[in-house]
N, CA and C of each residue as an Amber inpcrd file, in Angstrom:
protein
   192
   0.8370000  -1.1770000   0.0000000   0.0000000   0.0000000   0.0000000
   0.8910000   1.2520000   0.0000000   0.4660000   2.2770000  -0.8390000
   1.6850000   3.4830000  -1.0070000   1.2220000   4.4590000   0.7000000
   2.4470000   4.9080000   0.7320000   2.2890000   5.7010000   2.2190000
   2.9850000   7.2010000   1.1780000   2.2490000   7.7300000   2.1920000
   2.9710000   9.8870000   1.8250000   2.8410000  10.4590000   3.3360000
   3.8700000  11.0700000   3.3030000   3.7980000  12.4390000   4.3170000
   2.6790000  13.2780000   4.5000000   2.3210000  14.2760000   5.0130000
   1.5650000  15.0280000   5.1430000   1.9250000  16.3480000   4.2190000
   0.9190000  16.9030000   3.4300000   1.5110000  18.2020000   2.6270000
   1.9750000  19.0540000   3.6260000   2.7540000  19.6520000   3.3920000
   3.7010000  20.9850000   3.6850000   3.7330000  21.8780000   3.1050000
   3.8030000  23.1050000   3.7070000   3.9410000  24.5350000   2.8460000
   5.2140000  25.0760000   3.0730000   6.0520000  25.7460000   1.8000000
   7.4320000  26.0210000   1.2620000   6.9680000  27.5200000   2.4810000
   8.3620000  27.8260000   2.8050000   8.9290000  29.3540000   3.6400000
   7.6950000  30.0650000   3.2810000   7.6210000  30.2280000   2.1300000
   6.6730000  31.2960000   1.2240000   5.3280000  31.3590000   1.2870000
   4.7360000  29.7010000   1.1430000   3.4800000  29.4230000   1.6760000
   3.3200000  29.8600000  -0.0150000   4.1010000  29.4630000  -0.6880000
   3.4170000  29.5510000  -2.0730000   2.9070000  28.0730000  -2.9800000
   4.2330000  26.8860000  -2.2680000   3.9250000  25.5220000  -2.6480000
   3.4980000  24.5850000  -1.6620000   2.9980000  23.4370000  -1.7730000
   2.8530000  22.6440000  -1.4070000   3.6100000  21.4060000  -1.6660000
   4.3080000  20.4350000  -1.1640000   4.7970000  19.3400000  -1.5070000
   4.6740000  18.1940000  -0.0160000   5.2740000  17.1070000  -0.7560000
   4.9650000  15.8530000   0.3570000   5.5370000  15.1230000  -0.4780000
   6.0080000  13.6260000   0.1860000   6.7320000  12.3770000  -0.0690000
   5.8930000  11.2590000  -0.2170000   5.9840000  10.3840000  -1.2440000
   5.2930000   9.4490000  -1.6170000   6.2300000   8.1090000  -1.5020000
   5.6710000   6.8850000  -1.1880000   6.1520000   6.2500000  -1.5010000
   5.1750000   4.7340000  -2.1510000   5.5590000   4.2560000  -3.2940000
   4.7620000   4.0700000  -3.7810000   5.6210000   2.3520000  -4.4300000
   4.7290000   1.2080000  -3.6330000   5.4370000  -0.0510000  -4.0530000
   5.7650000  -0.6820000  -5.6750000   7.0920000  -1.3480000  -5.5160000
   6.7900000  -2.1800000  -6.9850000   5.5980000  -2.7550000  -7.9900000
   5.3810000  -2.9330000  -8.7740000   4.2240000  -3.4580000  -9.4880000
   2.9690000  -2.7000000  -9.8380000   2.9010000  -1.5740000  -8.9110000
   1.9520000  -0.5720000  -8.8860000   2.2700000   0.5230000  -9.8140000
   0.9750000   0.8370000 -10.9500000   1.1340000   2.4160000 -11.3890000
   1.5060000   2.7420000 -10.5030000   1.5710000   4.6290000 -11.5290000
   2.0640000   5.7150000 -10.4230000   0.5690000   6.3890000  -9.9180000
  -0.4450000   5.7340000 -11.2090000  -1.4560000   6.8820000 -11.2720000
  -2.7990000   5.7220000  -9.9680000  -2.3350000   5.2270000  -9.9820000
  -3.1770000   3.7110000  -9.1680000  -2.5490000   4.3820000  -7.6660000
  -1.3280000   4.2220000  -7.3030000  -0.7920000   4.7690000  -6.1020000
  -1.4660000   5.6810000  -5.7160000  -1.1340000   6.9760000  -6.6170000
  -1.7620000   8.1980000  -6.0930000  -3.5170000   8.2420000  -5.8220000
  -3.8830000   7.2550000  -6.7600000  -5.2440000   7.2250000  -6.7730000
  -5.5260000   6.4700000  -5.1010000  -4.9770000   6.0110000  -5.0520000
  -5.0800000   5.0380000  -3.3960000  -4.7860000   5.9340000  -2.3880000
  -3.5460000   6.8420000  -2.2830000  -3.3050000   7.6830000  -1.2130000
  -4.5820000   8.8190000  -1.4700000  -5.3590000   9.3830000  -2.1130000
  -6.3340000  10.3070000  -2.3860000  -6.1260000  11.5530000  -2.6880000
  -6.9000000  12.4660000  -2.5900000  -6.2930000  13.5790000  -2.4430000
  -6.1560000  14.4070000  -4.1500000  -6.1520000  13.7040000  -5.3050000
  -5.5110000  13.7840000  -6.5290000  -7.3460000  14.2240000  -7.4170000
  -6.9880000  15.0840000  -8.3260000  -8.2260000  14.9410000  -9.2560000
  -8.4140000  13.8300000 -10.6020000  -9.2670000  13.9820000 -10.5530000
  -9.3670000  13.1600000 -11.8860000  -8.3680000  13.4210000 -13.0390000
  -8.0670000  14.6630000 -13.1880000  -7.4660000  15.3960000 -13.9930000
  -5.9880000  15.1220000 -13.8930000  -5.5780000  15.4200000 -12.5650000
  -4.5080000  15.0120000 -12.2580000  -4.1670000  13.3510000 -12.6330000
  -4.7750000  12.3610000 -12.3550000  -4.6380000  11.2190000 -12.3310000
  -4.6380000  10.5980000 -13.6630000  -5.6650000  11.5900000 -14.4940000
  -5.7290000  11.1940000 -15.9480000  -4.3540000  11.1620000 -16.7900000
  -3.7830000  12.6280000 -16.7140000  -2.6340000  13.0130000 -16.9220000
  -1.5310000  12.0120000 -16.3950000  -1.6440000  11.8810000 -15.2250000
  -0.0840000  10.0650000 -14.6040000  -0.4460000   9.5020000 -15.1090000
  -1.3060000   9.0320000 -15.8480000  -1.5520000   7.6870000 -16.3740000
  -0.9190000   7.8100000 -17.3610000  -1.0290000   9.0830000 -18.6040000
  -0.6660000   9.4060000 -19.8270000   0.4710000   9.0690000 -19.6490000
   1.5190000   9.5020000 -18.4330000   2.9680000  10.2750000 -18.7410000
   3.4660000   8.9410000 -18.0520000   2.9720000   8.1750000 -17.1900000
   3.4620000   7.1290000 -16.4660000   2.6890000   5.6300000 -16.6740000
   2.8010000   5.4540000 -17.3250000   1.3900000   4.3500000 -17.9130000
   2.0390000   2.6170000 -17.6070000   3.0830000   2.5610000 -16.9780000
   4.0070000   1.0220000 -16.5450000   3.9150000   1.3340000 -15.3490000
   3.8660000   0.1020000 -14.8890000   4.0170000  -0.7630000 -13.1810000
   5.8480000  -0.3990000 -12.8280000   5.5940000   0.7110000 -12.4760000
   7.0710000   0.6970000 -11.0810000   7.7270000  -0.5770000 -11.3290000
   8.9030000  -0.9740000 -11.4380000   9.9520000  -1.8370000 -11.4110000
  10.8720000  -1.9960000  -9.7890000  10.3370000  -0.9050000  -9.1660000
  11.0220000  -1.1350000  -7.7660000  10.4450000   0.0530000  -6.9400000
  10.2640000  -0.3390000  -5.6590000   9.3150000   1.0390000  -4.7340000
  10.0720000   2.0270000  -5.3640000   9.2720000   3.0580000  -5.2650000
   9.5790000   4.5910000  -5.5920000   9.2600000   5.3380000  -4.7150000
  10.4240000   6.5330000  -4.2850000   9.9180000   7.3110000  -3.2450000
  10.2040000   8.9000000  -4.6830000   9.0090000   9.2930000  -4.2660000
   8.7850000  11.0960000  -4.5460000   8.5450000  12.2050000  -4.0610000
   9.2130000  13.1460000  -4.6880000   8.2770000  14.5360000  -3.9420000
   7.7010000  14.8860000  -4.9800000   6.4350000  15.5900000  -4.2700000
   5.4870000  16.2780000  -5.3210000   5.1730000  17.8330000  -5.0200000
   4.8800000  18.5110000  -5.9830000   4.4620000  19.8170000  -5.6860000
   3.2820000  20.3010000  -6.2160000   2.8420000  20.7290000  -5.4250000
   1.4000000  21.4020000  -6.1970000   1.6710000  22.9160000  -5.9920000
């Protein structure tokens, strides 16, 4: 099951980011879809750009 941090806001309070971590075998867009939080839109788009099963856990940061 993928685990993430809690979002955080940059000095500025202009970004948001957090840490993902997201197991082998799993999309990226399936992960994110499991931790929540993501729009359709968003998720549509990982699928496009990331469309293969992870080859080994992945840890990320993300920014919104």
């Amino acid at each position: 099951m993928p685990h993430a941090t809690e979002w955080q806001d940059d000095a500025k309070g202009q970004r948001r980011a957090r840490v993902i971590s997201i197991p082998a075998g799993m999309t990226l867009e399936s992960g994110l879809r499991a931790l929540g939080s993501f729009s359709e839109r968003e998720l549509a788009r990982t699928a496009e750009l990331h469309p293969e099963p992870l080859n080994t856990e992945t840890m990320l940061m993300l920014q919104r």
